[in-house]
OpenMM code with the backbone's topology and positions (N, CA, C; nanometers):
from openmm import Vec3, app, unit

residues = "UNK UNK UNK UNK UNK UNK UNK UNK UNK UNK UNK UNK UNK UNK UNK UNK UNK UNK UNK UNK UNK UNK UNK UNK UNK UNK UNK UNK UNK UNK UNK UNK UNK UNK UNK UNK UNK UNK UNK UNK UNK UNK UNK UNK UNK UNK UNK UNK UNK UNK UNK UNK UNK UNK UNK UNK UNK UNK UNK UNK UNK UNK UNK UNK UNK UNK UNK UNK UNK UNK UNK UNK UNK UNK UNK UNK UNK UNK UNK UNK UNK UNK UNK UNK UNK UNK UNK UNK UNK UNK UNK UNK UNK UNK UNK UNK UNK UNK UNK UNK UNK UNK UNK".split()
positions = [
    Vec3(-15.5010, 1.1192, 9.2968),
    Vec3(-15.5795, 1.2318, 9.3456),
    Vec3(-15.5315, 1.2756, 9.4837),
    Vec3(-15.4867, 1.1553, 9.5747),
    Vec3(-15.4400, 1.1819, 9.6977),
    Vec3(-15.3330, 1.2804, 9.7119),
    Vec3(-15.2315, 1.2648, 9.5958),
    Vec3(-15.0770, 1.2993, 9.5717),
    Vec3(-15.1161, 1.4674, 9.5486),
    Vec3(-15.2013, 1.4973, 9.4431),
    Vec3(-15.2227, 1.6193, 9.4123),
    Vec3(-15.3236, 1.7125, 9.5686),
    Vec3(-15.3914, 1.6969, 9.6177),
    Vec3(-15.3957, 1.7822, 9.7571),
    Vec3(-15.3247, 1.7943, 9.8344),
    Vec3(-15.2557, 1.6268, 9.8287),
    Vec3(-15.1379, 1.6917, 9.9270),
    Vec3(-15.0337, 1.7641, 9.8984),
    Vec3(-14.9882, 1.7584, 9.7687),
    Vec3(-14.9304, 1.8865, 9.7173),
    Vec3(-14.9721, 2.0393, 9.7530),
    Vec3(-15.0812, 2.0097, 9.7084),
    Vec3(-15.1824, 2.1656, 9.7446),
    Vec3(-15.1839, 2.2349, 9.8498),
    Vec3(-15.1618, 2.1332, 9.9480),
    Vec3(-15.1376, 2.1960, 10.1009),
    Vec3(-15.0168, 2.1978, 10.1012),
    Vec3(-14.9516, 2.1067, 10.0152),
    Vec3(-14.7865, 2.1762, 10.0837),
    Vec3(-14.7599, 2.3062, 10.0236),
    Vec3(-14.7995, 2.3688, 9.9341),
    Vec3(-14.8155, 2.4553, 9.8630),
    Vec3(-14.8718, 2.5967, 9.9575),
    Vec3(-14.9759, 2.5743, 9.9916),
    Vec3(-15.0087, 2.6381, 10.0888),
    Vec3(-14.9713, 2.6753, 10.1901),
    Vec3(-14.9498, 2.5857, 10.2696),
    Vec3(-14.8682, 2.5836, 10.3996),
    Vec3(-14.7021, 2.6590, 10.3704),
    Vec3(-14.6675, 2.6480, 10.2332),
    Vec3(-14.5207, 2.6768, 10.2087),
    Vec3(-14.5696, 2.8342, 10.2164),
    Vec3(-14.6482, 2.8623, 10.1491),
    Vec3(-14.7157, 3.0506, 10.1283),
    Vec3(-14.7808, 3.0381, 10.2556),
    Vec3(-14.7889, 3.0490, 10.3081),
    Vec3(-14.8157, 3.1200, 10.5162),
    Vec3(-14.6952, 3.0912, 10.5692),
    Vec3(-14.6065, 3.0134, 10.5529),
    Vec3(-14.5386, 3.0279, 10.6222),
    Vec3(-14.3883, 3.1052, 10.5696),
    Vec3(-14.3818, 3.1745, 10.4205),
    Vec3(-14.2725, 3.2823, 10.4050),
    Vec3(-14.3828, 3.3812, 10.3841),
    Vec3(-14.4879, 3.3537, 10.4176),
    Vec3(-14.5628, 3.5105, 10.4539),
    Vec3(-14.5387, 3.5603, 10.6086),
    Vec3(-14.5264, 3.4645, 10.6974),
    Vec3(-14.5093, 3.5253, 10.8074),
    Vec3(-14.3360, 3.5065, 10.8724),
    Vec3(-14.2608, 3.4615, 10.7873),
    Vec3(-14.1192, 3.4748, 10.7664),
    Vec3(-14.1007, 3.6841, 10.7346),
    Vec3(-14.1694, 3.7172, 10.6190),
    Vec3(-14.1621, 3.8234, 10.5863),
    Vec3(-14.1856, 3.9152, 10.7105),
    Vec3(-14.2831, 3.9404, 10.7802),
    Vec3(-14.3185, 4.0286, 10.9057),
    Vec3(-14.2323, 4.0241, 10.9508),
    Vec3(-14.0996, 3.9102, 11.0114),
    Vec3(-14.0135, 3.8982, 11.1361),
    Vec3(-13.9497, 4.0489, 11.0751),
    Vec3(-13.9295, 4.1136, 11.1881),
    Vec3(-13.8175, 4.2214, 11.2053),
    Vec3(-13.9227, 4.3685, 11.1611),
    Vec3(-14.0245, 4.3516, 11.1431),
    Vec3(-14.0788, 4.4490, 11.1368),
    Vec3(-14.1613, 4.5766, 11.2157),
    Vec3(-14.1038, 4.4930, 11.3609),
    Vec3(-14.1037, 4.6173, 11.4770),
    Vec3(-13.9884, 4.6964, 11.4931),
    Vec3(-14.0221, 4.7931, 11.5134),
    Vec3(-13.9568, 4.8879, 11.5906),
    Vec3(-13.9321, 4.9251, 11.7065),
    Vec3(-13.8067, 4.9858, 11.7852),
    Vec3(-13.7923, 4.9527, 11.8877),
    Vec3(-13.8718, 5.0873, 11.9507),
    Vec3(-13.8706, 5.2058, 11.9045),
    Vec3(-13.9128, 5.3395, 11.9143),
    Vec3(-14.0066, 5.4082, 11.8238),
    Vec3(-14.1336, 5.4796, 11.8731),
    Vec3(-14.1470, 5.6184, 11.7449),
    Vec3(-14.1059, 5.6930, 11.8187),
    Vec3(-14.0399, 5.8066, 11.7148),
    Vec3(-14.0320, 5.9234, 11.8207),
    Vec3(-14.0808, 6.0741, 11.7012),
    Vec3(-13.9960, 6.1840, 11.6810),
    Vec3(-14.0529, 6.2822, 11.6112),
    Vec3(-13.9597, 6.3343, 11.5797),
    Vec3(-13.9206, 6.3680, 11.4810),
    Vec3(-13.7852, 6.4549, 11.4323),
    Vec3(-13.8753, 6.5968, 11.4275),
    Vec3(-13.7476, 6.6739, 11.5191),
    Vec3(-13.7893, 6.8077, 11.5225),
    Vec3(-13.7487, 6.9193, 11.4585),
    Vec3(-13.5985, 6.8940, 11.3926),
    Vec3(-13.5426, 6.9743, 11.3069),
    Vec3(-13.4021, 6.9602, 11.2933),
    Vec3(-13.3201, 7.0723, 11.2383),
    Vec3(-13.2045, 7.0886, 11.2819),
    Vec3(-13.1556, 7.1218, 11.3844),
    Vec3(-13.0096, 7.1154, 11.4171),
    Vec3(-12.9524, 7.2075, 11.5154),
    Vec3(-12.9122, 7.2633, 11.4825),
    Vec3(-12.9106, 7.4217, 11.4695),
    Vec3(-12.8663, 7.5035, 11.3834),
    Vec3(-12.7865, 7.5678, 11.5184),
    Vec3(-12.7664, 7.5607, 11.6311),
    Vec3(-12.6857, 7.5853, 11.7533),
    Vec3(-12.5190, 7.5757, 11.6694),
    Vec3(-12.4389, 7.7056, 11.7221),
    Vec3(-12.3373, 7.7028, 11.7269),
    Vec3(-12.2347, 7.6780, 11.8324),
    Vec3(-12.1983, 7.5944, 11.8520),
    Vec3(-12.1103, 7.5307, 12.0187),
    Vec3(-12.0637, 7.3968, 11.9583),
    Vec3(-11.9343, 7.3733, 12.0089),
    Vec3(-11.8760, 7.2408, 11.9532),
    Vec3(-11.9382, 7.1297, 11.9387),
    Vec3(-12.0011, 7.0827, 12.0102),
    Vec3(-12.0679, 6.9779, 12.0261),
    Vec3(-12.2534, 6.9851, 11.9454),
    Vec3(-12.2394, 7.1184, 11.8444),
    Vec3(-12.3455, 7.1026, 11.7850),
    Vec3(-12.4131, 7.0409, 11.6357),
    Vec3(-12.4891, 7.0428, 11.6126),
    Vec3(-12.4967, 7.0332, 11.4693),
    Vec3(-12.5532, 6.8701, 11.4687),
    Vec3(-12.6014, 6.8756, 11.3501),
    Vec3(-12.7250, 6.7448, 11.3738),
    Vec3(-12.8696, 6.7776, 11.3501),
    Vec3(-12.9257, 6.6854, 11.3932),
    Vec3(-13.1119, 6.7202, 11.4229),
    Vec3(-13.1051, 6.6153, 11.5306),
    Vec3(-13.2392, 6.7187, 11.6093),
    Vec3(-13.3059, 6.6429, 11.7140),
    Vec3(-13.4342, 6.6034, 11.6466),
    Vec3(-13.4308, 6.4642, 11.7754),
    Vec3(-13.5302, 6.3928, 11.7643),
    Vec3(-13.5549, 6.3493, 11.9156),
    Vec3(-13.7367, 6.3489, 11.9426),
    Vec3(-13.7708, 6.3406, 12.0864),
    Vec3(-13.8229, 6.1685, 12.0530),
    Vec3(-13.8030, 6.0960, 12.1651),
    Vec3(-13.8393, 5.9896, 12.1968),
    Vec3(-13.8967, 5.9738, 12.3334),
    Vec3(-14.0080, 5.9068, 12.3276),
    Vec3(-14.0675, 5.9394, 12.4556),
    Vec3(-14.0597, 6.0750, 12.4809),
    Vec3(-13.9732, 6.0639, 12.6211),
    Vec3(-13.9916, 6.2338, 12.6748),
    Vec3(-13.8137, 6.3334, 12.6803),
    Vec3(-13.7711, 6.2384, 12.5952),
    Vec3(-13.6072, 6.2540, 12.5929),
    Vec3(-13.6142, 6.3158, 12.4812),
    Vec3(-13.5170, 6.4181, 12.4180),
    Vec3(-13.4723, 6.4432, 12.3271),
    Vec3(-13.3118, 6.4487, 12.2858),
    Vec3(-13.3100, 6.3669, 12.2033),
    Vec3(-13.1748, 6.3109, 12.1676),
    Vec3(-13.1157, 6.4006, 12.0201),
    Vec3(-12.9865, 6.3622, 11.9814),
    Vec3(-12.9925, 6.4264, 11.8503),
    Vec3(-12.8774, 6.3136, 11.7766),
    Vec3(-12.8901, 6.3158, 11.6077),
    Vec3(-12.8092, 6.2541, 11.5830),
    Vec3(-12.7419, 6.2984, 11.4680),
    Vec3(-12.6659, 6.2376, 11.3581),
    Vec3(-12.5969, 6.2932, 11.2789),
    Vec3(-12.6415, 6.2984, 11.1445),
    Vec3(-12.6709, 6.1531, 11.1460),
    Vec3(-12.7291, 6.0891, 11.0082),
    Vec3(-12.7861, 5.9741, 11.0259),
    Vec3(-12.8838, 5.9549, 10.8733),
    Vec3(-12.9708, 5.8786, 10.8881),
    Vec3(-12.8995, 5.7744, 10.8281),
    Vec3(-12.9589, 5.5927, 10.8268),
    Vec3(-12.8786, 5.5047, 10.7686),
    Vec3(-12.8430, 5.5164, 10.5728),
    Vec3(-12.8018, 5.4613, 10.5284),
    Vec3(-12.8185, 5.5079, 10.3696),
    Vec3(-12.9449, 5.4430, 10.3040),
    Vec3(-13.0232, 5.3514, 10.3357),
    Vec3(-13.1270, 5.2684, 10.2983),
    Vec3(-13.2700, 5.3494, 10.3608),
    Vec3(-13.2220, 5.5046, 10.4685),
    Vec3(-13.3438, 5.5618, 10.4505),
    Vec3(-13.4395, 5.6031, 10.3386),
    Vec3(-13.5671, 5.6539, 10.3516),
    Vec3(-13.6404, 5.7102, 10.2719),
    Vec3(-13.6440, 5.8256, 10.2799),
    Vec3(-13.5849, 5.8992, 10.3877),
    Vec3(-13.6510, 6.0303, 10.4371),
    Vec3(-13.5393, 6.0869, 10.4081),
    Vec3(-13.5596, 6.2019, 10.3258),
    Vec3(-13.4412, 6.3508, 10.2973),
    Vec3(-13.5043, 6.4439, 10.4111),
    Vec3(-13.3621, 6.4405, 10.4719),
    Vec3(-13.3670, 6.5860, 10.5797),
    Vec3(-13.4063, 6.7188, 10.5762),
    Vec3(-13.3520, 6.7059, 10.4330),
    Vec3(-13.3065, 6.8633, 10.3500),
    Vec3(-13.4233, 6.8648, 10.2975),
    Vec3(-13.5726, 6.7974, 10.2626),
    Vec3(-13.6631, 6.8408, 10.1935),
    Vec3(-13.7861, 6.8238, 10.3275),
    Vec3(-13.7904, 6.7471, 10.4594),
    Vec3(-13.9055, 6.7122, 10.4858),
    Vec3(-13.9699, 6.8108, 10.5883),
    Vec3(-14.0819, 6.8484, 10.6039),
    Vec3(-14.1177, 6.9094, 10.6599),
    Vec3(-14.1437, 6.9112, 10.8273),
    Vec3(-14.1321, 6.9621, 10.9266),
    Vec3(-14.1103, 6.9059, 11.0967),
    Vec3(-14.2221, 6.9877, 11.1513),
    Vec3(-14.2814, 6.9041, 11.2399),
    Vec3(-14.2420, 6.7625, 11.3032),
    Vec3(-14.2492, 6.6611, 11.2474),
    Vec3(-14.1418, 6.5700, 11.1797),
    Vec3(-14.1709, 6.4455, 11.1231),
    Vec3(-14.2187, 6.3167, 11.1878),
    Vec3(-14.2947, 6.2438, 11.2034),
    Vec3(-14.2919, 6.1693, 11.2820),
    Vec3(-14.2624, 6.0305, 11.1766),
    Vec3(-14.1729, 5.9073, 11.3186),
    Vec3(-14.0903, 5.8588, 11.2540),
    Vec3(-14.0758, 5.6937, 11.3527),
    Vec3(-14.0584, 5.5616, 11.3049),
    Vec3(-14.0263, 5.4851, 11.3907),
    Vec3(-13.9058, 5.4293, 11.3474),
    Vec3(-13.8403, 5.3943, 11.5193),
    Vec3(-13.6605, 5.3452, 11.4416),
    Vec3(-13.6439, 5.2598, 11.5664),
    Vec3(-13.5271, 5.1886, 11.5033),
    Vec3(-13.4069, 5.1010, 11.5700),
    Vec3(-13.2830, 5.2085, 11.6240),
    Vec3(-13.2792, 5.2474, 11.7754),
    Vec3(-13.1280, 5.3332, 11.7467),
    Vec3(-13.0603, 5.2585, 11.8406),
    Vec3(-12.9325, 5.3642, 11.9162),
    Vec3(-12.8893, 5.3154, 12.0222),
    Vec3(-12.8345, 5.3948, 12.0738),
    Vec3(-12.8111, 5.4265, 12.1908),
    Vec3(-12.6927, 5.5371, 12.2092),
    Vec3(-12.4942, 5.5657, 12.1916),
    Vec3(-12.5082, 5.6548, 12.1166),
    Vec3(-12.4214, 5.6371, 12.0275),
    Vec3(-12.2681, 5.6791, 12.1750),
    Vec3(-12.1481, 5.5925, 12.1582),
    Vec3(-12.0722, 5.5922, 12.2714),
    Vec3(-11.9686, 5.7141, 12.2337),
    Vec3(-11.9498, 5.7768, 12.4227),
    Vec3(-11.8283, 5.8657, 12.3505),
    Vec3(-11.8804, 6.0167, 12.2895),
    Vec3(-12.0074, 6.0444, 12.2502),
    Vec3(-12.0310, 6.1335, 12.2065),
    Vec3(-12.0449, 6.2543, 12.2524),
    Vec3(-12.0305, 6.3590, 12.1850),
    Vec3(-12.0475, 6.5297, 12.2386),
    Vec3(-12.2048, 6.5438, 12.1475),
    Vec3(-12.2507, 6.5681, 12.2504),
    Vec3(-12.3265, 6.5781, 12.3704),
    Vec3(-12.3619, 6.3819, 12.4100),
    Vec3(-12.3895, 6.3946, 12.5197),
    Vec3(-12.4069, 6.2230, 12.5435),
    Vec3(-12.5516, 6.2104, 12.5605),
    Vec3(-12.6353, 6.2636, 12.4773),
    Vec3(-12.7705, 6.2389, 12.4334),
    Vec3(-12.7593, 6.2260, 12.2834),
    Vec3(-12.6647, 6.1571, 12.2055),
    Vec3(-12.6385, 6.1292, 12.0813),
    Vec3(-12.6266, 6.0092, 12.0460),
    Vec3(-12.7610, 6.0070, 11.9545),
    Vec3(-12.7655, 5.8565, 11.9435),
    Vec3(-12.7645, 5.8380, 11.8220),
    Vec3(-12.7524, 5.6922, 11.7366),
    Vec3(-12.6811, 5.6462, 11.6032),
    Vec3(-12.8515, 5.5602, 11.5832),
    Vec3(-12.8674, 5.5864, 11.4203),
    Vec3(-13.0207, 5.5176, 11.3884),
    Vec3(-12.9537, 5.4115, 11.3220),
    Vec3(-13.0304, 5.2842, 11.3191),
    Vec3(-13.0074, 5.1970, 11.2209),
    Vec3(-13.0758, 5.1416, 11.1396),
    Vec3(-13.2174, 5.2335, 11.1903),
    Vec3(-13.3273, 5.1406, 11.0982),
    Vec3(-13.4494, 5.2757, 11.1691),
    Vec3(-13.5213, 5.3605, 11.0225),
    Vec3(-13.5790, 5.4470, 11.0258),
    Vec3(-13.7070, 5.4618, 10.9375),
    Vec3(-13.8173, 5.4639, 10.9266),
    Vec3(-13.9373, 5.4915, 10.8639),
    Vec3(-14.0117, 5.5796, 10.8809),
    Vec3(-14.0655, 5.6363, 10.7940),
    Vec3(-14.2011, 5.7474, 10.8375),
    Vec3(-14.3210, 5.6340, 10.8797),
    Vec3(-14.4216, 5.7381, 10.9672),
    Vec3(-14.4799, 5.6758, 11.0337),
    Vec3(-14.6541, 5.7038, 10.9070),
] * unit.nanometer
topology = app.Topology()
chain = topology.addChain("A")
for resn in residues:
    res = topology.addResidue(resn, chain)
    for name in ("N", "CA", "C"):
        topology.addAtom(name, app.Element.getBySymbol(name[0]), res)
């Protein structure tokens, strides 16, 4: 009888603890708001912006494991992500997402 609870708790204890295995990584570093395209003609254009905080950045594309179609969603989207600033870029408020959700 002893053998079988303590099973039970190991059992247990095994389910809380890849339940809270699952949560790790499930912050985000940012929300911010996708505002649209850039429909701007100048070399360095083209993309969509997106405001973070009080910055507005723009980028190219979303990762391939997004959910969100550009081409169908309606703006202001609001949105939380992993980015970074992307190096080297025209304009140097261009940043690269790596991890994106609707909010």
């Amino acid at each position: 009888m002893r053998m079988v609870k303590s099973f039970y708790a190991f059992i247990v204890i095994l389910c809380l603890t890849l339940s809270f295995c699952g949560k790790e990584g499930k912050e985000y570093k940012s929300e911010g708001i996708i505002l649209g395209p850039d429909i701007r003609a100048c070399v360095c254009c083209g993309g969509w912006f997106i405001k973070i905080d009080t910055t507005t950045f723009e980028f190219n594309t979303l990762p391939d494991n997004s959910d969100i179609d550009l081409q169908k969603e309606s703006f202001p989207l609001r949105v939380r992500l992993d980015w970074t600033l992307a190096e080297g870029a025209c304009p140097n408020n261009r940043i690269d997402i790596q991890r994106i959700e609707k909010e």
